[in-house]
C-alpha positions as CSV (number, residue, x, y, z in Angstrom):
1,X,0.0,0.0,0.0
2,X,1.5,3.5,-0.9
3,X,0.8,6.9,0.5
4,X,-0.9,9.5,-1.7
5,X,1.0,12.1,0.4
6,X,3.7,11.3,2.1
7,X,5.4,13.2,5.3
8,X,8.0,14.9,3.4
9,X,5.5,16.2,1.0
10,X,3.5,17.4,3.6
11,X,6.3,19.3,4.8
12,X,6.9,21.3,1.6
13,X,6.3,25.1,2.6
14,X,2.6,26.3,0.4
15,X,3.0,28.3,-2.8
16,X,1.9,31.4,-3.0
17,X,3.8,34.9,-2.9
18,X,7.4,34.8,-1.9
19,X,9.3,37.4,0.1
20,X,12.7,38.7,-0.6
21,X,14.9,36.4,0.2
22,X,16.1,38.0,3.4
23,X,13.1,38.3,4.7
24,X,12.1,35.4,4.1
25,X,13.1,33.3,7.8
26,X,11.3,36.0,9.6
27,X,8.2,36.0,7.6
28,X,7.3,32.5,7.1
29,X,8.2,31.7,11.0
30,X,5.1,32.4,11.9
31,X,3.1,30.8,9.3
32,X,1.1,27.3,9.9
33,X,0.6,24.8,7.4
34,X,-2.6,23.0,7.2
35,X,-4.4,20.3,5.3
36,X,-7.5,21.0,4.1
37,X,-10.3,18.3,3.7
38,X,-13.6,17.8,3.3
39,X,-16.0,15.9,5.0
40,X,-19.7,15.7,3.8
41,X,-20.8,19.1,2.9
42,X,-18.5,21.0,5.5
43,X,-14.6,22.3,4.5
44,X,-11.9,21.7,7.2
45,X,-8.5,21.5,8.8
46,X,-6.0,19.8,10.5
47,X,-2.8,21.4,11.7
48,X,-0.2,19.9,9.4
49,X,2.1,18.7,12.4
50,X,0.5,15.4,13.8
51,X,-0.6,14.8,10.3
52,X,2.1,11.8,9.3
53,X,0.8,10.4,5.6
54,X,-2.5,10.6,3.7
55,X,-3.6,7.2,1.9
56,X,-6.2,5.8,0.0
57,X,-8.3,3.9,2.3
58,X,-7.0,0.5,2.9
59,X,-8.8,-2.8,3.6
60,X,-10.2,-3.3,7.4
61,X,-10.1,-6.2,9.5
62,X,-13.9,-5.1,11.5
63,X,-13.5,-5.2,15.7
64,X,-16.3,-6.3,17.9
65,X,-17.4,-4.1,20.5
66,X,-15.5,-1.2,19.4
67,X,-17.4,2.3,18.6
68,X,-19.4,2.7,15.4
69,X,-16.9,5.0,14.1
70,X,-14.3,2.2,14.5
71,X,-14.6,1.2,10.1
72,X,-11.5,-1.9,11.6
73,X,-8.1,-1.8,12.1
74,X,-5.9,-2.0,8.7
75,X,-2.2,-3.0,8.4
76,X,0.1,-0.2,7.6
77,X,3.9,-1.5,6.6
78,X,3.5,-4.0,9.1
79,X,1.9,-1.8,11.8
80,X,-1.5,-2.0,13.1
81,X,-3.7,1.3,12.1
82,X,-7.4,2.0,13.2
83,X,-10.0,3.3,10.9
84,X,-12.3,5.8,12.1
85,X,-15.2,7.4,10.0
86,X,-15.2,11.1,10.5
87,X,-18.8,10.9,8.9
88,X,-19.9,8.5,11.6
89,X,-18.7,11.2,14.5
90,X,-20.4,14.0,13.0
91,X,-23.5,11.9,12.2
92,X,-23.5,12.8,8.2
93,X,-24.7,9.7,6.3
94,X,-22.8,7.1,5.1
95,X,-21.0,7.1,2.3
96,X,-19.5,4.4,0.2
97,X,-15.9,4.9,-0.7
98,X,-14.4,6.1,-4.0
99,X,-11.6,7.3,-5.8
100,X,-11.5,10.6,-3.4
101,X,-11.5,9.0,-0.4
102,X,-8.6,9.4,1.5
103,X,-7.6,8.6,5.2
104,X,-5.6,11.1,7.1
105,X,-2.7,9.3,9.2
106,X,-2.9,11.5,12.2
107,X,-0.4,10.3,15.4
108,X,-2.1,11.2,18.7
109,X,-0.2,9.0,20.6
110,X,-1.1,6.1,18.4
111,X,-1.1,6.5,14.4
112,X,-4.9,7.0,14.0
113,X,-6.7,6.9,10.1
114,X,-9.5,8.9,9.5
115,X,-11.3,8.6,6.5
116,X,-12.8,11.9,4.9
117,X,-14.5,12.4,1.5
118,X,-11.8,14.8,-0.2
119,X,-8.1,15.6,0.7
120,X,-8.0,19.7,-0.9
121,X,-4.8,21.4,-0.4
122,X,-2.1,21.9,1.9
123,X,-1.8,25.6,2.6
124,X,0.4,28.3,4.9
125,X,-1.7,30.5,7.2
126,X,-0.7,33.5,8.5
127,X,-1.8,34.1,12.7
128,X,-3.7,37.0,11.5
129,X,-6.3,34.9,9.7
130,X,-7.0,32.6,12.6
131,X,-10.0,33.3,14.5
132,X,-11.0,31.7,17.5
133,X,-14.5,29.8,17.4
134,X,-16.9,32.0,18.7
135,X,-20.2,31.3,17.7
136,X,-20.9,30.0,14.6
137,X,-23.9,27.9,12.8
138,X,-23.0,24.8,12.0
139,X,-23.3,20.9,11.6
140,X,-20.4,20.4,14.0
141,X,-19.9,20.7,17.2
142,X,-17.7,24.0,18.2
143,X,-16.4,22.2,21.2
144,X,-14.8,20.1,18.4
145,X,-13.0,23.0,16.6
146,X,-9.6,25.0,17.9
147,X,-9.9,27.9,15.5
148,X,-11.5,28.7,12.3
149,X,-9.8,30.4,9.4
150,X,-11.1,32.7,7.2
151,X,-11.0,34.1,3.2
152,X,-8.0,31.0,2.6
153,X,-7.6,28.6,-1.0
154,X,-11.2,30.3,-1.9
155,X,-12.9,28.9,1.3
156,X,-14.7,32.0,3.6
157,X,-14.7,29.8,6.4
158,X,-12.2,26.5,6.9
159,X,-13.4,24.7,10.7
160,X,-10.1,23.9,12.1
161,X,-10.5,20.1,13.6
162,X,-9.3,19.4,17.1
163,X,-8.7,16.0,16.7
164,X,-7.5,15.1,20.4
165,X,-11.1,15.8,21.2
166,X,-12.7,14.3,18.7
167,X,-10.8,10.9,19.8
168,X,-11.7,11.8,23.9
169,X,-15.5,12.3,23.3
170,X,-15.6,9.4,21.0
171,X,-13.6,6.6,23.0
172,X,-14.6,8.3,26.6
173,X,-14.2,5.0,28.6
174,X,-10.7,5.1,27.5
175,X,-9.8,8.8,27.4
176,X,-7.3,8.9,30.0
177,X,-5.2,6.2,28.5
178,X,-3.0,6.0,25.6
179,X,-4.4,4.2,22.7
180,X,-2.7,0.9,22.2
181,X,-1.5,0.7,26.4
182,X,0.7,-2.7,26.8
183,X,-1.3,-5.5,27.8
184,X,-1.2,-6.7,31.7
185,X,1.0,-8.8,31.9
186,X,0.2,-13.0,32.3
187,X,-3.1,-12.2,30.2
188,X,-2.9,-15.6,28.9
189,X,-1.5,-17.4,32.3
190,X,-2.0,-21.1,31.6
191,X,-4.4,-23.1,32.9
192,X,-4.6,-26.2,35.3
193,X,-6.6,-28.2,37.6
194,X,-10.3,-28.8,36.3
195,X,-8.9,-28.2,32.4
196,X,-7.0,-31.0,32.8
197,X,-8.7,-33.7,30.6
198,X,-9.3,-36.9,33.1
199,X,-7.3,-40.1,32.5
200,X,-10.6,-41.7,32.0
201,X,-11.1,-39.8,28.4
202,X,-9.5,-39.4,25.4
203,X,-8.9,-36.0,23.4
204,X,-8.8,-36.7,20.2
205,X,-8.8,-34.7,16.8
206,X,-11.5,-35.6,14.1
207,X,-11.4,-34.9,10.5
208,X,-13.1,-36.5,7.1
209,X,-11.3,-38.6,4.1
210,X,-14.0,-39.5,1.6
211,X,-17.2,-39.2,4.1
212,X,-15.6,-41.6,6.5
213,X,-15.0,-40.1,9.9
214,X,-11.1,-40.7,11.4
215,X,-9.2,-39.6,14.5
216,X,-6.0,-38.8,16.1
217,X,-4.9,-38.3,19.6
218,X,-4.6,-34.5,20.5
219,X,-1.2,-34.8,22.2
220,X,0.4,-36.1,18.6
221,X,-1.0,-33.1,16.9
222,X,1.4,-30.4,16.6
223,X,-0.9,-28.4,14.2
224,X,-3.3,-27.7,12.1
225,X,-2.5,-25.2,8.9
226,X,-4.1,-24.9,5.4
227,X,-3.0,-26.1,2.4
228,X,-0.1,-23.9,0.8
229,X,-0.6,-22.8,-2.6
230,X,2.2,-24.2,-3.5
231,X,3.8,-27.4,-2.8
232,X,7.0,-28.7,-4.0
233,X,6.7,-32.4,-5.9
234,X,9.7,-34.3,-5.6
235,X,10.4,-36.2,-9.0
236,X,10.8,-40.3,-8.3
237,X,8.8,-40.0,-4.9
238,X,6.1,-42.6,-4.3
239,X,2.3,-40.9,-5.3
240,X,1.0,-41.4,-1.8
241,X,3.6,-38.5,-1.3
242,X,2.4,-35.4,-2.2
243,X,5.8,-32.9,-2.0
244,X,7.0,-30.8,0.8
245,X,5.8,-27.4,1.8
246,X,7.9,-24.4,4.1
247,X,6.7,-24.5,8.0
248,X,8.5,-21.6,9.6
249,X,11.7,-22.4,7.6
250,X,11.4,-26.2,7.5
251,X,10.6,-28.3,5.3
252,X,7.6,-30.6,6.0
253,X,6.7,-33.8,4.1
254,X,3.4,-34.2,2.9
255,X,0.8,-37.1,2.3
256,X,-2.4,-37.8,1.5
257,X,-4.4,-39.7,3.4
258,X,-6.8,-40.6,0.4
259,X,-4.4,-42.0,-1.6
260,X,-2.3,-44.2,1.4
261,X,-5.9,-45.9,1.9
262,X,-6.4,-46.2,-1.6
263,X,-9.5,-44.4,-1.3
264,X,-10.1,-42.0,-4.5
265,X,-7.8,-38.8,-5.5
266,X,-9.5,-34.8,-5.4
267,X,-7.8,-31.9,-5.0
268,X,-7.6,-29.8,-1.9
269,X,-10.0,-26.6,-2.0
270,X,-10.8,-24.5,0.9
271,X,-12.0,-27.0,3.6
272,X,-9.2,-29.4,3.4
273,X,-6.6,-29.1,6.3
274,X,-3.0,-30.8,7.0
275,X,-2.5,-32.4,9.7
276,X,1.0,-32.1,11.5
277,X,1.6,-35.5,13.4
278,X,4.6,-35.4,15.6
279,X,6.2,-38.9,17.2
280,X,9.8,-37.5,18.5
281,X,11.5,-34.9,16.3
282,X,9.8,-36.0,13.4
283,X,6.9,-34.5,11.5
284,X,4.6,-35.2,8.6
285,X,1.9,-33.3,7.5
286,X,-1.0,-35.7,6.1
287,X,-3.6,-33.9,3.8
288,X,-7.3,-34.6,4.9
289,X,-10.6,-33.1,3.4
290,X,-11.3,-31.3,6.0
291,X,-11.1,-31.2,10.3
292,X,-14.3,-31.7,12.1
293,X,-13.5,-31.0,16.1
294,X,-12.3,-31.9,18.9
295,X,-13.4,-35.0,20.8
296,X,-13.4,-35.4,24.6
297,X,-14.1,-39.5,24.0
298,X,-14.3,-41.9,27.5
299,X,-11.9,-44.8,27.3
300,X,-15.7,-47.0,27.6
301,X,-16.7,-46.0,24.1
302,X,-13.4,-46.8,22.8
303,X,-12.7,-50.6,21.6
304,X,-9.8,-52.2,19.4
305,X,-10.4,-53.0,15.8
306,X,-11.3,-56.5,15.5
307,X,-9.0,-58.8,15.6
308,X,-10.7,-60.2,12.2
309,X,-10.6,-56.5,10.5
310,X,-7.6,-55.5,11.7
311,X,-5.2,-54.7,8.8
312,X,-1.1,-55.8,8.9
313,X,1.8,-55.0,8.0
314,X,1.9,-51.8,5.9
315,X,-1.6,-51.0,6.6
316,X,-2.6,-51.4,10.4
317,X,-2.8,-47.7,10.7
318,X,-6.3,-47.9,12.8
319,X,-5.9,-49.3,16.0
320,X,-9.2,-48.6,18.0
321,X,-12.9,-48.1,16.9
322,X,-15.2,-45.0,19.0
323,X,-18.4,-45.5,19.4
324,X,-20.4,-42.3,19.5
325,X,-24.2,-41.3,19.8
326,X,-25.1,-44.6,21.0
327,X,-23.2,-46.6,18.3
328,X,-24.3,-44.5,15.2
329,X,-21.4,-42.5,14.8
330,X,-18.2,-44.8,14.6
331,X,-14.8,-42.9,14.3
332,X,-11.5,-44.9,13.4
333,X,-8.3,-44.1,15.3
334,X,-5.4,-43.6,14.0
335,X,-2.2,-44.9,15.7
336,X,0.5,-42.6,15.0
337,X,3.0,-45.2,16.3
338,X,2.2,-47.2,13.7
339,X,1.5,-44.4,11.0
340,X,4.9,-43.9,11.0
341,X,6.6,-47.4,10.6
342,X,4.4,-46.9,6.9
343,X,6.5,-47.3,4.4
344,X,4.9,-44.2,2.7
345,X,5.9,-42.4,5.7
346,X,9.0,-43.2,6.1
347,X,10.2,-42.4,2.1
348,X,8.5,-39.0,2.6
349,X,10.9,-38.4,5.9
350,X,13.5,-39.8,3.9
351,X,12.9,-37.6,1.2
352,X,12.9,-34.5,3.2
353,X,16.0,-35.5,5.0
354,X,18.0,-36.0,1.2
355,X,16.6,-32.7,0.0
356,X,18.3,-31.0,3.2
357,X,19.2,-32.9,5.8
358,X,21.9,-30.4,7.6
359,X,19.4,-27.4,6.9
360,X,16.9,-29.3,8.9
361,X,19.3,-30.3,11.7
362,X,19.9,-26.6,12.2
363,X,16.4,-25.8,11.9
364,X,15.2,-28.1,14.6
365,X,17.6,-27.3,16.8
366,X,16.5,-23.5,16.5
367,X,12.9,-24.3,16.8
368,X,13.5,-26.3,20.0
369,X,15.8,-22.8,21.5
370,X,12.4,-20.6,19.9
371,X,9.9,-23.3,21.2
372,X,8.8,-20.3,24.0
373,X,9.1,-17.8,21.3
374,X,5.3,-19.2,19.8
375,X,2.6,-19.1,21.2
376,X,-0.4,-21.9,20.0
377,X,-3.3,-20.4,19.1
378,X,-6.8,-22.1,17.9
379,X,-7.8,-19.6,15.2
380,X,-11.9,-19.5,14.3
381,X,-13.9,-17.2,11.7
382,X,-17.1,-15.2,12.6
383,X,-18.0,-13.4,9.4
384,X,-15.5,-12.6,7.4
385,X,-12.9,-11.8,10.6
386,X,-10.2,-14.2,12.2
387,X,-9.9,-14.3,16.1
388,X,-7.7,-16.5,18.6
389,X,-7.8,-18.5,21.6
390,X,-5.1,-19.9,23.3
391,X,-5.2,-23.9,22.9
392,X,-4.6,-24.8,26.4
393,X,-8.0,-22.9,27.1
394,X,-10.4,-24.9,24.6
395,X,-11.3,-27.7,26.4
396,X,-12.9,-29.0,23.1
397,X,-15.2,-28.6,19.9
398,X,-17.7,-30.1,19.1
399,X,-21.1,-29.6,16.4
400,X,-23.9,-28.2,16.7
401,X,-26.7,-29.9,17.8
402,X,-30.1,-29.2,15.4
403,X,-31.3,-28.1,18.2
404,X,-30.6,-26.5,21.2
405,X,-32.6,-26.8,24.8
406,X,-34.3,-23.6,25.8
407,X,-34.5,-23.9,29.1
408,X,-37.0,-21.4,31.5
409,X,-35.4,-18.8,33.5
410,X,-32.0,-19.4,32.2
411,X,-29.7,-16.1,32.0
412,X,-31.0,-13.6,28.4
413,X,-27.2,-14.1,26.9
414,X,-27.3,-18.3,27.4
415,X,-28.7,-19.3,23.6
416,X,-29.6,-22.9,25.0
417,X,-28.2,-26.2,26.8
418,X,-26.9,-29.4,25.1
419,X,-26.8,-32.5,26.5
420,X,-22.3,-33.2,26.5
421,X,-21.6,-36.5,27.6
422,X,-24.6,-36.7,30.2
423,X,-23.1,-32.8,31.4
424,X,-25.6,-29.8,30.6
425,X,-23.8,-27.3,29.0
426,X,-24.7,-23.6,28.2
427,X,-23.9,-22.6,25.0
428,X,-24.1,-18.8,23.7
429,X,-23.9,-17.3,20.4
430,X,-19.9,-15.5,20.2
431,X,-22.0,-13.7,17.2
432,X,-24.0,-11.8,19.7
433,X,-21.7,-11.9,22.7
434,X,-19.2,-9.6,20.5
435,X,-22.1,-7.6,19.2
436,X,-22.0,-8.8,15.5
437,X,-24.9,-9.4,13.5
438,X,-26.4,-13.0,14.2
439,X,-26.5,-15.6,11.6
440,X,-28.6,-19.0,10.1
441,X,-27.1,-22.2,11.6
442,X,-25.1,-24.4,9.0
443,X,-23.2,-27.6,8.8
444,X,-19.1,-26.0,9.2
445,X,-20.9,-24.1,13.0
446,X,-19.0,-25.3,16.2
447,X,-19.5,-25.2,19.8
448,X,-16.1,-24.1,21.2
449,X,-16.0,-25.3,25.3
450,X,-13.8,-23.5,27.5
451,X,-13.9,-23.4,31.3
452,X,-14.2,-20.1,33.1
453,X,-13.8,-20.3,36.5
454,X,-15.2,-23.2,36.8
455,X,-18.2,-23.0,34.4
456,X,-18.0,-25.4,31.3
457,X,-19.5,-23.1,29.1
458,X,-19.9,-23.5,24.9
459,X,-19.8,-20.8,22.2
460,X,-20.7,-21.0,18.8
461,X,-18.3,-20.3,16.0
462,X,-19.0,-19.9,12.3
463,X,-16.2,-22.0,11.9
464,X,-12.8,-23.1,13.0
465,X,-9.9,-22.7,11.0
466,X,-7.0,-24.3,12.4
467,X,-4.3,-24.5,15.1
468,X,-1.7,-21.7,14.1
469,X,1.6,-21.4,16.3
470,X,2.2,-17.5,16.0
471,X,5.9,-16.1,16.7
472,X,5.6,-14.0,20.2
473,X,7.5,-11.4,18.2
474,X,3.7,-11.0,15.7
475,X,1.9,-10.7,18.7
476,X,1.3,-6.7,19.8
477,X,-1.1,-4.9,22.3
478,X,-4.3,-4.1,20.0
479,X,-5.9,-0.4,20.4
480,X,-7.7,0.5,22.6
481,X,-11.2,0.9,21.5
482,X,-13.4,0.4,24.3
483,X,-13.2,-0.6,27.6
484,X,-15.2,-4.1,27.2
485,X,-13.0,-4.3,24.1
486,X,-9.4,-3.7,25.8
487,X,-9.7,-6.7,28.0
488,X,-11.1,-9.0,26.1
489,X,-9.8,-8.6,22.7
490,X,-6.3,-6.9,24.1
491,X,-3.9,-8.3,21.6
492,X,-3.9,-9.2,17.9
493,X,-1.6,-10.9,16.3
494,X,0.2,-8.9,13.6
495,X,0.9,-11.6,10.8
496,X,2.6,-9.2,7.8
497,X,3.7,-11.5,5.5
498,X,0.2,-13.2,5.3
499,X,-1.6,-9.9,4.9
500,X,-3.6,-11.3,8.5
501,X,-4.7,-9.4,11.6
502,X,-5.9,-12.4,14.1
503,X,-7.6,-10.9,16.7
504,X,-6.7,-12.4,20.6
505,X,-10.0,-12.8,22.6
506,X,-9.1,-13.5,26.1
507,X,-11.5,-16.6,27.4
508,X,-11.5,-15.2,30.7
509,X,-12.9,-11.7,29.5
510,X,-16.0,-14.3,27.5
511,X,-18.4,-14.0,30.8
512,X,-18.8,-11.1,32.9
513,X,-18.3,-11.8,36.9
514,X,-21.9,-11.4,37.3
515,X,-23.2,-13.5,34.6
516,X,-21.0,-16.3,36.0
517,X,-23.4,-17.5,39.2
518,X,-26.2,-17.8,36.7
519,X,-24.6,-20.1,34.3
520,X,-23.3,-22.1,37.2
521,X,-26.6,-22.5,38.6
522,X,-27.8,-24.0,35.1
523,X,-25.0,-26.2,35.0
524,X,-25.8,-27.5,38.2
């Protein structure tokens, strides 16, 4: 993205009339430069000093619970920038945007963008022609204005903007912070006790190959990540092996599922995922159509594949059937152990290791210094926007039922109850817990659990996307919008290269104190 005006143009002196050169030092002194702008059917100014860049409006990442002038936050050369309508704080009507408008890059503190229908002119003013506000008729506010300047670049009147005010009547429950403050620190302390999954279940990660329904143990799932656009095919290597892809400067062998149980090819679109399995320091990433949820299974409804079933040699990659929803649902597990004594497996970590088999060694051996450097993050959609949780805090996901229990006197923001495992949980919509328009339910919906303070509780999701380990060094405080917003959606993680704004939502921050004896009263 490129400025239309950038600060060293901004700092050119106006044209106009020019004094001897002598005189000049001593004339122009005084003079101010402003930028001139317009905003629905009203001409005005900013002082040109806080003014950094002006720039076509960029694309916005939206933020929940943040003022209506909030348009989203946009990524500016790797820093994050809010949007802010100047419309929406004088109450004009909306606009859509066009080849005129322009965001002013003003830094109060924090580098702030607000978006006005026409950039004008810059132009030097002398003191003489500022006035203060007095009492004028207007659309604006004059506690909003600092001056006003008169008979300038053919305007009688220019309203000169006082931004600082603008911003401290707008975002009131904030004004006596800096936009942006640093996050308190152990936000995302881990958690223990209760969230501990019981030695009497099993945590397990489903996806679908070709309708069927498979599994894998949580604890050998490093992550979950979408399919590159690119892969890299390595001529002579078995077709079960699909190439490698780059993992945070590794290289990572991929296979497909489909084609190691013979089951028929199609190409990855949009839903399919790749899972990493880890046993040791290995890693392969195996391509399935697409990841379902998380499974909190008890060891009861789990049984080994029949002794009469059961594959060997090459092929006893499922160990152990789950039975689920009285029998009807039956989900294969996967042994890793024995996933990776397949022969396909190991001539895709083979052919990794002859492609670059120091590189990796020195790769692994930075990744295991830089393990505490990341930070594991289950990343979900609502709309059109990416947010993040941290993985030790989902206890785990599951579908939504087709319907949920409405139960009498339960608390306005609890949607319904499902029945979990004999365990009645409360389940409310994220969608209208962040304030976002609601939505029709549909098949790719999930119920993410977490416990807060001791209440199971489940929220829906219009999707989830995939386990993403973020560098600590991507991760930065997010503005400050609001004061519901700052603590829970406090940080966002900065992800330039991707063009990706992941907004943090603290689990924690999800219920309100108050709300909290009422959902574990349901519970109960």
């Amino acid at each position: 993205m490129t400025s239309d005006i950038s600060a060293e143009t901004l700092a050119r002196p106006a044209t106009g009339s020019h004094p001897a050169d002598g005189d000049f030092d001593e004339q122009t002194s005084d003079i101010r430069q402003f930028v001139t702008f317009l905003a629905g059917d009203e001409v005005f100014a900013v002082d040109m000093h806080p003014v950094q860049e002006i720039i076509r409006v960029p694309d916005v990442v939206r933020v929940p619970l943040a003022p209506p002038s909030l348009e989203g936050l946009a990524n500016l050369r790797g820093k994050v920038l809010p949007i802010i309508s100047l419309r929406h704080l004088f109450g004009f009507a909306e606009r859509a945007h066009d080849d005129t408008t322009r965001a002013l890059v003003i830094d109060l503190g924090q580098p702030l963008g607000f978006v006005v229908d026409r950039v004008a002119s810059v132009v030097g003013v002398e003191p003489g022609r500022i006035e203060p506000v007095g009492s004028i008729s207007g659309t604006v506010d004059t506690e909003l204005l600092s001056g006003l300047i008169k008979d300038v670049d053919g305007h009688a009147m220019i309203m000169v903007l006082d931004f600082a005010k603008l911003i401290g009547r707008e975002f009131a429950e904030i004004a006596h912070t800096t936009l942006g403050t640093a996050v308190t620190a152990g936000l995302m302390g881990q958690t223990g006790g209760d969230d501990e999954v019981s030695s009497d279940e099993l945590q397990l990660v489903s996806f679908e190959v070709a309708g069927q329904e498979y599994a894998i143990a949580i604890e050998n799932v490093q992550e979950i990540v979408q399919v590159p656009e690119q892969i890299i095919h390595v001529p002579g290597s078995a077709a079960h092996v699909l190439g490698v892809m780059s993992l945070r400067n590794r290289l990572l062998p991929l296979v497909s599922l489909r084609r190691m149980f013979a089951l028929p090819s199609r190409d990855a679109d949009e839903q399919s995922r790749i899972v990493v399995v880890a046993l040791g320091a290995a890693s392969v990433g195996v391509v399935m159509d697409r990841v379902n949820e998380v499974l909190r299974v008890a060891r009861s409804d789990v049984e080994p594949m029949p002794g009469l079933l059961a594959r060997e040699g090459d092929l006893a990659d499922i160990s152990d059937i789950c039975r689920l929803d009285g029998g009807k649902r039956l989900v294969s597990i996967i042994s890793t152990d024995n996933l990776f004594r397949h022969s396909v497996i190991q001539e895709a970590l083979t052919t990794v290791e002859t492609l670059h088999d120091d590189e990796r060694a020195i790769d692994d051996e930075r990744e295991d210094e830089s393990a505490d450097d990341d930070e594991q993050v289950v990343v979900f959609r609502l709309d059109k926007e990416e947010f993040g949780v941290p993985i030790g805090s989902v206890q785990e996901i599951v579908r939504v039922p087709d319907e949920l229990t409405h139960v009498p006197r339960a608390p306005a923001f609890v949607e319904g109850v499902i029945n979990l495992r004999g365990t009645v949980l409360p389940v409310i919509d994220l969608r209208r817990r962040l304030g976002l328009p609601e939505a029709e339910r549909s098949d790719r919906q999930r119920v993410m659990v977490f416990l807060i303070e001791g209440a199971r509780t489940g929220f829906i999701v219009d999707s989830v996307a995939e386990v993403l380990k973020i560098p600590k060094t991507a991760i930065e405080p997010a503005p400050q919008l609001s004061g519901e917003q700052s603590k829970l959606l406090a940080r966002m993680a900065n992800l330039e290269k991707q063009r990706r704004l992941v907004q943090l939502i603290e689990p924690t921050q999800l219920i309100q104190s108050g709300e909290l004896a009422g959902l574990a009263g349901l519970a109960a």
